[in-house]
C-alpha positions as CSV (number, residue, x, y, z in Angstrom):
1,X,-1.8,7.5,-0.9
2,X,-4.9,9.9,-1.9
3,X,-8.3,8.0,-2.1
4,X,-10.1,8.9,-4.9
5,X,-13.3,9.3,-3.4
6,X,4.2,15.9,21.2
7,X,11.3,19.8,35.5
8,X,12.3,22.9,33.9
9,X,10.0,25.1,32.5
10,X,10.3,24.5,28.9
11,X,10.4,20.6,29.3
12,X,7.4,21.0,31.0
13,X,5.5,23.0,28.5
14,X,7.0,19.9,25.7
15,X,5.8,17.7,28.4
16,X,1.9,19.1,28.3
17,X,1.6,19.8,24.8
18,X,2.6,16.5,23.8
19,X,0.2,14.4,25.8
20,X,2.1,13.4,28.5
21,X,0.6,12.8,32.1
22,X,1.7,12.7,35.9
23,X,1.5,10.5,38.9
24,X,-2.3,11.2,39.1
25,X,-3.4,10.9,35.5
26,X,-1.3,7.8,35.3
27,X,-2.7,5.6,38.1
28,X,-6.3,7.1,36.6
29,X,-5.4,6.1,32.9
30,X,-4.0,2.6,34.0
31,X,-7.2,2.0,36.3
32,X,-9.3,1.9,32.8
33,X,-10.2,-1.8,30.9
34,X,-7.0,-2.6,28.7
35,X,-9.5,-3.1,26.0
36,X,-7.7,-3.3,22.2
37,X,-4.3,-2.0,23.7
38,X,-4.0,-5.8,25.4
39,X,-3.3,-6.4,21.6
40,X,-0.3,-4.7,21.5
41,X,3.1,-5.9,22.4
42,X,5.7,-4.1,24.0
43,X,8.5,-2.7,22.5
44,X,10.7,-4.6,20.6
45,X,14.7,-3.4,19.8
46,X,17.1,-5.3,17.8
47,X,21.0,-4.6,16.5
48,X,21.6,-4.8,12.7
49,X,24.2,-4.6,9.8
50,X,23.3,-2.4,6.8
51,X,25.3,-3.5,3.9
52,X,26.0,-0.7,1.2
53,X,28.8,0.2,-1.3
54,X,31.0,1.5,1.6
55,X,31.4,0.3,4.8
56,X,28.7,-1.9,6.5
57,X,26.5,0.5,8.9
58,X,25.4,-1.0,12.3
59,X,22.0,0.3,13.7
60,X,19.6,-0.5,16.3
61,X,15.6,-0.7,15.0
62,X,13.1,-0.5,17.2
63,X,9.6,-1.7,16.9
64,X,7.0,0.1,19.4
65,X,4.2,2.2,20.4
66,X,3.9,5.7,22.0
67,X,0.7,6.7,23.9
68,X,-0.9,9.8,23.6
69,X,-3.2,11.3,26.6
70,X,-6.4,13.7,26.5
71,X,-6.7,16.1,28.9
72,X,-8.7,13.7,31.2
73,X,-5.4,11.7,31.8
74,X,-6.7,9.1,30.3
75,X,-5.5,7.3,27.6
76,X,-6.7,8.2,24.0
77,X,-4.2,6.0,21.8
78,X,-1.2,3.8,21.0
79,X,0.5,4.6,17.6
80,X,3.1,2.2,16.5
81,X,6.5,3.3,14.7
82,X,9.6,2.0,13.2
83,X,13.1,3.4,14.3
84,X,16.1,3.6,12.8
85,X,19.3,4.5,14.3
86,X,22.6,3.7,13.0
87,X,26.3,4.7,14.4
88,X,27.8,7.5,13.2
89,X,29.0,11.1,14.0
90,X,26.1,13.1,16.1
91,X,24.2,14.4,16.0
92,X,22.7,12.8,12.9
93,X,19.9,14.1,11.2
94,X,16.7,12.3,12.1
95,X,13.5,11.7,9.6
96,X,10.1,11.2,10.5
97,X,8.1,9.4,7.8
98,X,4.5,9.0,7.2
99,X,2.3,8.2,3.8
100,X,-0.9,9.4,3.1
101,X,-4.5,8.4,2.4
102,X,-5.7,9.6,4.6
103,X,-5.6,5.8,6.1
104,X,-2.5,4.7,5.0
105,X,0.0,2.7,6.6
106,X,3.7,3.8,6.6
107,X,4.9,0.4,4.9
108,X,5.0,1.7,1.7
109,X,7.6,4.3,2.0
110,X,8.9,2.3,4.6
111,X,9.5,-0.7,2.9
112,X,9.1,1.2,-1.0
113,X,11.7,3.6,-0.4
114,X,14.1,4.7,2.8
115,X,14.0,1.3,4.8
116,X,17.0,-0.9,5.2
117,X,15.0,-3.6,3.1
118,X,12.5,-3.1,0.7
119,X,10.4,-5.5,-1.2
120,X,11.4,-7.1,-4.6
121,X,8.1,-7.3,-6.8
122,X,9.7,-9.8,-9.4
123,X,11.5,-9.3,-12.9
124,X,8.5,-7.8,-14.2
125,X,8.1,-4.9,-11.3
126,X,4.1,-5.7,-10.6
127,X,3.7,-9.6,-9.1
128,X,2.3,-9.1,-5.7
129,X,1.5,-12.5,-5.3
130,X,4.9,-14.2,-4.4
131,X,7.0,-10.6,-2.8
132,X,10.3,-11.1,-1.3
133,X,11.9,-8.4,1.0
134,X,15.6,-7.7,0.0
135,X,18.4,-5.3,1.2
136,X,17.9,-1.6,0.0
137,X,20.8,-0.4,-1.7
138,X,19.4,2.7,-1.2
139,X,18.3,3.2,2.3
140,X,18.0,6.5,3.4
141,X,19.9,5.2,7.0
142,X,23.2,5.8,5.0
143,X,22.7,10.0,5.5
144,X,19.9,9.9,8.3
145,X,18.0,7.8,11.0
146,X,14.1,6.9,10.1
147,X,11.5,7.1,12.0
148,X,8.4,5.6,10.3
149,X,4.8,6.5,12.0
150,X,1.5,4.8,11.7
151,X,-1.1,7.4,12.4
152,X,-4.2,6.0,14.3
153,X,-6.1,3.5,12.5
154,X,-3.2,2.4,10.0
155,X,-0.5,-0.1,10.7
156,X,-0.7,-1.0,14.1
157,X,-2.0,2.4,15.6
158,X,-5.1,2.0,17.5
159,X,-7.2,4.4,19.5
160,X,-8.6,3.2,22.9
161,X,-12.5,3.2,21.5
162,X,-14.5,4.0,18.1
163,X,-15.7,7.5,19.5
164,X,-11.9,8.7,20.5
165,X,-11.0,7.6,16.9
166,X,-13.2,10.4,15.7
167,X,-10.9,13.1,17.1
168,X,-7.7,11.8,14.9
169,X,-9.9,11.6,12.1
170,X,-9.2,15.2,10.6
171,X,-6.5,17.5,9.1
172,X,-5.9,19.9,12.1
173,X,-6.5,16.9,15.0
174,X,-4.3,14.6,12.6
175,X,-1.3,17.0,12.2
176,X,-1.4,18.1,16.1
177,X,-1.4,14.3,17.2
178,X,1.8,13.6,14.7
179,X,3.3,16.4,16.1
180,X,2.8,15.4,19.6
181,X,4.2,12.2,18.9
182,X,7.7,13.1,17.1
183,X,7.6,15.5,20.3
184,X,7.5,12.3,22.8
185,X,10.2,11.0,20.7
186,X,12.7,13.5,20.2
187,X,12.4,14.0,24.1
188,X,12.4,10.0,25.1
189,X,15.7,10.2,22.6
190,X,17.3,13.0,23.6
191,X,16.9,14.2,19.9
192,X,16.5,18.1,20.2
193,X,20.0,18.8,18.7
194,X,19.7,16.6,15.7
195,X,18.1,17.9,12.1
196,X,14.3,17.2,12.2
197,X,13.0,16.8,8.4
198,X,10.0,15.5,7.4
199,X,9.0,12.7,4.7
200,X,5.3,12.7,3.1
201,X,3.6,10.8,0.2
202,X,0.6,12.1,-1.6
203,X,-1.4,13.1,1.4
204,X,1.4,12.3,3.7
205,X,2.9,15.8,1.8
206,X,0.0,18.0,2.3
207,X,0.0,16.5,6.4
208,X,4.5,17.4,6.5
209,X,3.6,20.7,6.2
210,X,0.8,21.1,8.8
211,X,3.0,19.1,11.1
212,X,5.6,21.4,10.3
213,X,3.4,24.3,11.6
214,X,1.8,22.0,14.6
215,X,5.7,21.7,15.8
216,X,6.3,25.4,15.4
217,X,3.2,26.3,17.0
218,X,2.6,23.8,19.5
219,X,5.7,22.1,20.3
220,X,8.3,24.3,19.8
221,X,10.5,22.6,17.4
222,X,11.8,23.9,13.9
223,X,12.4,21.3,11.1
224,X,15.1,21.9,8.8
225,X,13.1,20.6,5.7
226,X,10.2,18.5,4.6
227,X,10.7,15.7,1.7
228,X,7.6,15.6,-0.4
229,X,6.0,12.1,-2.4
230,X,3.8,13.0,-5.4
231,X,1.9,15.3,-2.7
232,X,-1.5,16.8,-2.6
233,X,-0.4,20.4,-2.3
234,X,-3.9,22.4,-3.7
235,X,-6.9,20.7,-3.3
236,X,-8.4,23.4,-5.6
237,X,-6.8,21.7,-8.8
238,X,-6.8,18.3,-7.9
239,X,-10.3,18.1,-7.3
240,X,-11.6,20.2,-9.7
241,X,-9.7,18.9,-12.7
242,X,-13.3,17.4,-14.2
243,X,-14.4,20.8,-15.2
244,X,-11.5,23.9,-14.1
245,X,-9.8,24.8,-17.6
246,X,-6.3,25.5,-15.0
247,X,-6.4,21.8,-13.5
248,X,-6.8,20.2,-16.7
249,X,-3.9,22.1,-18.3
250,X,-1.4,20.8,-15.1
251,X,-2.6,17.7,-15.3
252,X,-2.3,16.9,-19.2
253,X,1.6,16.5,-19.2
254,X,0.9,13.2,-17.1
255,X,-1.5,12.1,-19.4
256,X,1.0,12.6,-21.8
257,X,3.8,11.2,-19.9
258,X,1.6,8.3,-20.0
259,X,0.9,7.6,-23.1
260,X,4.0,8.2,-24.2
261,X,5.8,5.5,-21.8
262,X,3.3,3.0,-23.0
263,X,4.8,4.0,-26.8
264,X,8.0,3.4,-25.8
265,X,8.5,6.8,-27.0
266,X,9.1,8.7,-24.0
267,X,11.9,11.3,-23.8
268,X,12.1,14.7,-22.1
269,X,11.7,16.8,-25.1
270,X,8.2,15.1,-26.3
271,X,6.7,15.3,-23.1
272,X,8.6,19.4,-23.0
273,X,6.3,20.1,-25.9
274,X,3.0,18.5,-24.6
275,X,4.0,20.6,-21.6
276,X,3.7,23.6,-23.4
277,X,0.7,22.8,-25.8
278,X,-0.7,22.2,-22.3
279,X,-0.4,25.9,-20.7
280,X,-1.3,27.9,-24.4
281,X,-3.5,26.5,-26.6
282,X,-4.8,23.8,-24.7
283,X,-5.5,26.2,-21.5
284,X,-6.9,29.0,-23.5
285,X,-9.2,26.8,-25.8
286,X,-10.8,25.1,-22.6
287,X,-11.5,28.6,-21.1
288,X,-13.0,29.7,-24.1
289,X,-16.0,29.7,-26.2
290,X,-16.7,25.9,-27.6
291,X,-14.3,25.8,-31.0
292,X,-15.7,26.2,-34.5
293,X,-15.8,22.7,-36.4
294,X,-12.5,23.1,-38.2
295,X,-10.6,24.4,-35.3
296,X,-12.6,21.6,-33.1
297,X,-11.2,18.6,-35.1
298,X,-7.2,20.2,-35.1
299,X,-7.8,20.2,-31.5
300,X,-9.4,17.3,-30.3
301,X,-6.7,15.4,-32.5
302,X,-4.0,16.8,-31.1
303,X,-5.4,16.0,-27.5
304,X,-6.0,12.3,-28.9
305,X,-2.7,12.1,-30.5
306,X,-1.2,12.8,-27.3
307,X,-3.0,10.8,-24.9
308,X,-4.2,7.9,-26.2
309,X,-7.9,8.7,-26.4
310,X,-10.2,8.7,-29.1
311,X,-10.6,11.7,-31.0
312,X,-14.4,11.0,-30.5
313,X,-14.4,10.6,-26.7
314,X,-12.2,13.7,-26.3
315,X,-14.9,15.5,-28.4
316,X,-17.6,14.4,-26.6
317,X,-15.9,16.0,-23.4
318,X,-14.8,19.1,-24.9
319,X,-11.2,18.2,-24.0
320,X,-11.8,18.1,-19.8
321,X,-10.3,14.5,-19.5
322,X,-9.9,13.6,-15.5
323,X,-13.1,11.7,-15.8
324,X,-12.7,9.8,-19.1
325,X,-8.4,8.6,-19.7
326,X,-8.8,5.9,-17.0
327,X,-11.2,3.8,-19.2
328,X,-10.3,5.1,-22.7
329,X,-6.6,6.1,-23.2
330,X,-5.1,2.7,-23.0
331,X,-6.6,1.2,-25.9
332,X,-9.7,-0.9,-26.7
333,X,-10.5,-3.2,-23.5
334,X,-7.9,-1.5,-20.9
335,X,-8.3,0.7,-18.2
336,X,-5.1,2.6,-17.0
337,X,-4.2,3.4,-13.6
338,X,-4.9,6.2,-11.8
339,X,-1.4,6.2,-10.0
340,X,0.5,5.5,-13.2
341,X,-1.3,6.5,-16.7
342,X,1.3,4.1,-18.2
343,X,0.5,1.1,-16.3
344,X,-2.4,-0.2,-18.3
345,X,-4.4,-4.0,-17.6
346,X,-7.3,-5.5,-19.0
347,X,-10.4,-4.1,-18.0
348,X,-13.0,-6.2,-16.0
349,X,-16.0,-4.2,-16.6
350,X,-15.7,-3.6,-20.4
351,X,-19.4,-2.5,-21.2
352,X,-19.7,0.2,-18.3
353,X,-19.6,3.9,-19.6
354,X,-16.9,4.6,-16.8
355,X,-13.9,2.8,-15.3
356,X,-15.7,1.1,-12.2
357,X,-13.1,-1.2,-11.2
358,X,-10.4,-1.8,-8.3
359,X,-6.9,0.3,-9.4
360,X,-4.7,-2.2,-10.8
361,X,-2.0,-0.7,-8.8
362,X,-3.1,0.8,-5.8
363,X,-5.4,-2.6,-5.2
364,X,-3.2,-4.6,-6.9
365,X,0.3,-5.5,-6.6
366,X,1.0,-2.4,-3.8
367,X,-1.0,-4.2,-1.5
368,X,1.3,-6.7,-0.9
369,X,3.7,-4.3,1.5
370,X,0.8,-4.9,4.2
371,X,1.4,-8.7,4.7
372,X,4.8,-8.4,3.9
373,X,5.4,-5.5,6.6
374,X,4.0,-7.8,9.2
375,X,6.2,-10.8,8.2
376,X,9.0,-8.5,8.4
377,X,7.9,-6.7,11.6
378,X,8.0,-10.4,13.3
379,X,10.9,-12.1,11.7
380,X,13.1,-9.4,11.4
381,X,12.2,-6.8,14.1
382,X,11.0,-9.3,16.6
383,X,7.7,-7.3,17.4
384,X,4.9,-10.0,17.2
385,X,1.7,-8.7,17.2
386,X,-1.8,-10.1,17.7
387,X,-3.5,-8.0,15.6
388,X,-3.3,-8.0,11.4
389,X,-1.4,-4.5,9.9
390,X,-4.1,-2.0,8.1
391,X,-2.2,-0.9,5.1
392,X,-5.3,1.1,4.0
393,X,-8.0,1.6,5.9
394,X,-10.9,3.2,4.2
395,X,-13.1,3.9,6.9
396,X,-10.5,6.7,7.7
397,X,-11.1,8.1,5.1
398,X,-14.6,8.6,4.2
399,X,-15.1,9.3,8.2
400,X,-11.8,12.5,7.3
401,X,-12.7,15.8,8.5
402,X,-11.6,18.4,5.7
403,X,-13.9,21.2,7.6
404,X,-11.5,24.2,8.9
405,X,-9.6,24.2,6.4
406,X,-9.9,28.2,4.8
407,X,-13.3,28.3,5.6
408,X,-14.3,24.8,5.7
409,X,-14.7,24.2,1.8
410,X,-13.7,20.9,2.2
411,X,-11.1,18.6,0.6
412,X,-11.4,21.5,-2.6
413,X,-10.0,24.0,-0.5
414,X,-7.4,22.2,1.5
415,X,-3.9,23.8,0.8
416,X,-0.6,23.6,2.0
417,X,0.5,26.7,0.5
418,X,0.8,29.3,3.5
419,X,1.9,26.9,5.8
420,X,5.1,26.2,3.1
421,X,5.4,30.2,2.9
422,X,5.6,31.0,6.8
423,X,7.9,28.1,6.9
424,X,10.1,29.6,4.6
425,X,9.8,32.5,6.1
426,X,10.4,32.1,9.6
427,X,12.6,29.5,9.5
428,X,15.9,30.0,7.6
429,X,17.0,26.6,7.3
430,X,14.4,25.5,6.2
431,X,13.9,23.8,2.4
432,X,11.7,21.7,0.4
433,X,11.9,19.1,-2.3
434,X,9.3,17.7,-3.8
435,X,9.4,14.8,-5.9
436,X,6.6,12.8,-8.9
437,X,6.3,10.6,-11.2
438,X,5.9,11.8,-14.9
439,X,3.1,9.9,-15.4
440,X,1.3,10.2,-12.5
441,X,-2.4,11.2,-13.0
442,X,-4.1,10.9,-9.4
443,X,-1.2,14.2,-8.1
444,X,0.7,15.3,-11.4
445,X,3.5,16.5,-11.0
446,X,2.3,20.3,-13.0
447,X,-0.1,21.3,-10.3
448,X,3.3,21.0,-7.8
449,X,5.3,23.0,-10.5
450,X,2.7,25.7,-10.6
451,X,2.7,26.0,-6.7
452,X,6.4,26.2,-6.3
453,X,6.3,29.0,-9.2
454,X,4.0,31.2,-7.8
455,X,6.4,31.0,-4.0
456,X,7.5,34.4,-3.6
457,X,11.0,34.6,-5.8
458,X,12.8,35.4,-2.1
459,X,11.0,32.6,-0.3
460,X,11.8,29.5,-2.7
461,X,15.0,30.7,-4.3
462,X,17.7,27.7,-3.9
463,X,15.8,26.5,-1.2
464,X,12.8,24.6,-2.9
465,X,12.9,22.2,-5.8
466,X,10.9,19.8,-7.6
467,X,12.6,16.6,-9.2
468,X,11.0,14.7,-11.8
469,X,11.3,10.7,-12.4
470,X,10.1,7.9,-15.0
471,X,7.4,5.9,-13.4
472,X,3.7,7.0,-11.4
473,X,2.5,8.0,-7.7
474,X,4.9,5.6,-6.4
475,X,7.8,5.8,-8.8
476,X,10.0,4.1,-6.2
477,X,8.9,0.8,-6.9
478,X,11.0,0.7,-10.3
479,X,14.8,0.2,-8.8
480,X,16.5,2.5,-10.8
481,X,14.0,5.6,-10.1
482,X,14.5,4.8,-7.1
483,X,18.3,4.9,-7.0
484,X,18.1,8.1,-8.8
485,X,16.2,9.7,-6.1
486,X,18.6,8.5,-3.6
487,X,21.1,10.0,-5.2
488,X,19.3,13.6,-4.9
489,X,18.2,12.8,-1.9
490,X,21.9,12.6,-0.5
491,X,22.7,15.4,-2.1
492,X,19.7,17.5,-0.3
493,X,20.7,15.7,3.1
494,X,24.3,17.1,2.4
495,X,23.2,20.5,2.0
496,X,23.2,21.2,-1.4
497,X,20.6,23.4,-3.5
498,X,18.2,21.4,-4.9
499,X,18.5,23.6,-7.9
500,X,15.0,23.4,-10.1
501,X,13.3,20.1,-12.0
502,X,16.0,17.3,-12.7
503,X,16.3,16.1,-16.7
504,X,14.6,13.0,-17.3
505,X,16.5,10.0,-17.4
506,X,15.8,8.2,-20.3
C-alpha cells in the first residue's frame, strides 16, 4: 500500500553481504538480553495439498524468521516470511513477495492474491466483519513457489530495539536489508539455480526494483523479472498531481474509470476516449492561460460529465482534481475511495470542505487480512506467535527516509526508472509486467503507461508490459480480476511476451 500522507570464496562474500556471522559474533550476539525476539517462535513447517483444476499439488509451507546481523555481530532483527514450496520438476521458479506502505504487511498479496488460500469477503466483495479464508483457485504455487516477506516493523518482523529500527526505516537501508534476506534464503535453500522474480504492490513495486539493483550490486544475484501491483513508479507525478498539468492528465482516466463503473456504464472504448481528451485538450488547457468564459464552461462540463463532479467545484479548481474527487465525485453525501474512485460510502464528515475521514477501503474492509493472517498463521501453518500481526504500521511510515534518492528531494523525487533501465540492460532475461486497476486513483494506472512509453524502444520491446483490470489498487479482491490476472500471470511465468495493455474485460 502507499500512505497518503542477503568456504569458497564467493559463498563467503554471499555469506558477509547478507548479514551473516561466525563463531565469535555468534557467542557475542547470543550473550545479548533476548528482549522482543523471546516473542518469536521458532520455525514452524507443515505438508499440504493444493487443490486446482488439474492434479492436486503437494507442498511444504513454512512459517519462520531469518536474522539479520550489523557489523558488530550482534543481532539487529528477526523478519518473519511465508514459504511455499510444492513438488514438481526443478528447478522451479521461486517468488519473493512483499507489499508496500511503506509499513505494510505481506498478508494482503499473500492472502489477496498468490497464496494457496485467500480470504472470501462475502457476496457483496467489501464485509470485513465476518472474513472466511477459502482455497485460491488461483494460487500462483501452480507455476512458482512463494516466498512472502515482512519487512521490519510489519507482520511479525521486529528489530532488536527502537533505535536499530531506524536503520530499516528508508528506501536504500529497506531495499539492501530485503536483499540480504532473499540472499540468506536462496543459500539456506540451495536456491541459486532456480528463477528469482520479484512481486511488489504500490510501494512494494517502486522497493522490486531497488531490490533488484541491491541483489545485482550487493549480492550477486540476477532476477529474471519483477511482477508489479498498482506501483509507485515516479514520485514526481504522483505527488504532484494537485497542481502539475502532466499528473493531472495521467491521472484523469481513473477518475473516469471511476465514475464510469459507478454508472454501470464502463466499457473500454468510453474510458479510450476520456483517455485521450485526457493527454490533448485536457493537458494543454491546464498548462495554459486560464480559459475565456465560453471555452471555461465547454470545459469544466466536459471534466464534470466525466467524473462525477460538479461543474462548479471543477471550476473553482481550474480542473486540477487530486485534491477535490474524493469528497465530491460520488454524489451528494459520499466520499469515494482513494484506492478505488468506484467504491463510493456515505460520508461521515459531511460539512467539512475536504474529505477528512478513514478510506473506506484501505481502513475498512482490507483490514481484515491482519487478524485473519494470524488465525491462519496458527491454525493452518502451526506458527503461534505471542505477539499481534501489524498489517499497517504507520509509524513506519511517517518515521521513512525518502533522503538520497536523486538528490534527496524527497518522496517527489523517488523513481524507479533507471534502476528498471540498467536492469533491462544488463540483464537479458530480464522482463517486467506491471499491473492496475482502471479505477485506481491513489497510483493510476497512466502515470505507469507513460513510464513504460518513454523506456528506450530496444530496452522494453516484448519484454515489459502493462495489463489493465476492472476494479482499484487492489483489484484482486474481486475473484474474477483476479482470475484474469492469473491467467497472464501464467502466461508471463511460461515465458511468453507480455505483449502491451490487455482489453478490458467487460
Amino acid at each position: 500500500m502507499i500512505y497518503v500522507s542477503f568456504m569458497p570464496p564467493l559463498l563467503l562474500s554471499l555469506a558477509l553481504l547478507s548479514g551473516l556471522v561466525f563463531p565469535a559474533a555468534a557467542q557475542q550476539a547470543e550473550s545479548q538480553p533476548p528482549g522482543i525476539f523471546s516473542l518469536i517462535p521458532a520455525d514452524s513447517t507443515t505438508e499440504h495439498r493444493l487443490s486446482s483444476e488439474g492434479s492436486p499439488l503437494e507442498y511444504q509451507a513454512t512459517a519462520g524468521t531469518l536474522d539479520l546481523y550489523g557489523q558488530d555481530g550482534r543481532q539487529t532483527a528477526k523478519v518473519f516470511y511465508t514459504a511455499y514450496v510444492a513438488e514438481g520438476p526443478s528447478p522451479r521458479p521461486v517468488t519473493f513477495a512483499f507489499n508496500g506502505g511503506p509499513g505494510a504487511a505481506s498478508a494482503y498479496l499473500h492472502l489477496g492474491l498468490a497464496g494457496p488460500k485467500v480470504v472470501d469477503f462475502g457476496p457483496d466483495g467489501n464485509s470485513g466483519t465476518s472474513p472466511s479464508i477459502v482455497d485460491n483457485p488461483d494460487s500462483w504455487l501452480q507455476f512458482t513457489d512463494l516466498v512472502f516477506i515482512d519487512p521490519v516493523g510489519t507482520g511479525w518482523s521486529r528489530a532488536a530495539s527502537d533505535d536499530v529500527a531506524r536503520s530499516f526505516y528508508g528506501v536504500n537501508q529497506d531495499a539492501d536489508s530485503i536483499a540480504k534476506l532473499i540472499a540468506l534464503y536462496v543459500q539456506k535453500t540451495d536456491r541459486f539455480q532456480s528463477p528469482k522474480y520479484l512481486l511488489g504492490e504500490s510501494y512494494g513495486g517502486f522497493r522490486a526494483a531497488k531490490v533488484a539493483t541491491a541483489l545485482k550490486d550487493n549480492q550477486g544475484l540476477l532476477v529474471s523479472g519483477i511482477i508489479m501491483l498498482s506501483p509507485l513508479l515516479e514520485g514526481r507525478f504522483l505527488f504532484n498531481s494537485g497542481d502539475d498539468p502532466l499528473s493531472a492528465a495521467l491521472q484523469l482516466p481513473a477518475l473516469a474509470a471511476g465514475e464510469l463503473e459507478r454508472q454501470g456504464a464502463f466499457t473500454r472504448e468510453a474510458l479510450a476516449e476520456a483517455e485521450r481528451f485526457a493527454m490533448t485538450d485536457y493537458l494543454l488547457t491546464l498548462a495554459g492561460p486560464p480559459l475565456a468564459s465560453d471555452a471555461a464552461g465547454e470545459f469544466y462540463s466536459r471534466i464534470s460529465a466525466l467524473t462525477g463532479i460538479p461543474e462548479d467545484v471543477v471550476a473553482d479548481s481550474r480542473g486540477f482534481l487530486a485534491d477535490i474527487y474524493s469528497k465530491n465525485s460520488g454524489g451528494s453525501g459520499q466520499i469515494v475511495s482513494r484506492y478505488d474512485a468506484a467504491y463510493a460510502r456515505p460520508d461521515p464528515y459531511p460539512e467539512a470542505a475536504y474529505g477528512r475521514n478513514d478510506d473506506p477501503i484501505l481502513d475498512g474492509y482490507t483490514r481484515a487480512y491482519g487478524g485473519v493472517f494470524a488465525s491462519y498463521a496458527e491454525h493452518h501453518l502451526g506458527y503461534r506467535s505471542r505477539m499481534t500481526y501489524t498489517l499497517l504500521n504507520e509509524e513506519v511510515n511517517r518515521r521513512w527516509e525518502w533522503n538520497g534518492e536523486h538528490g534527496g528531494g524527497g518522496r517527489a523525487t523517488a523513481s524507479a526508472v533507471d534502476d528498471l533501465r540498467d536492469l533491462l540492460s544488463v540483464i537479458p532475461e530480464f522482463r517486467v509486467l506491471v499491473a492496475h486497476g482502471y479505477s485506481d486513483a491513489i497510483t493510476p494506472h497512466g502515470m505507469s503507461r507513460y513510464v513504460l512509453d518513454h523506456l528506450p524502444p530496444r530496452l522494453a520491446a516484448e519484454r515489459t508490459s502493462l495489463q489493465l483490470y476492472r476494479g482499484g489498487h487492489m483489484f484482486y479482491t474481486d475473484p474474477a480480476s483476479r482470475a484474469e490476472f492469473f491467467d497472464d500471470i501464467a502466461a508471463f511465468f511460461a515465458g511468453g511476451a507480455p505483449g502491451g495493455a490487455s482489453p478490458a474485460r467487460d
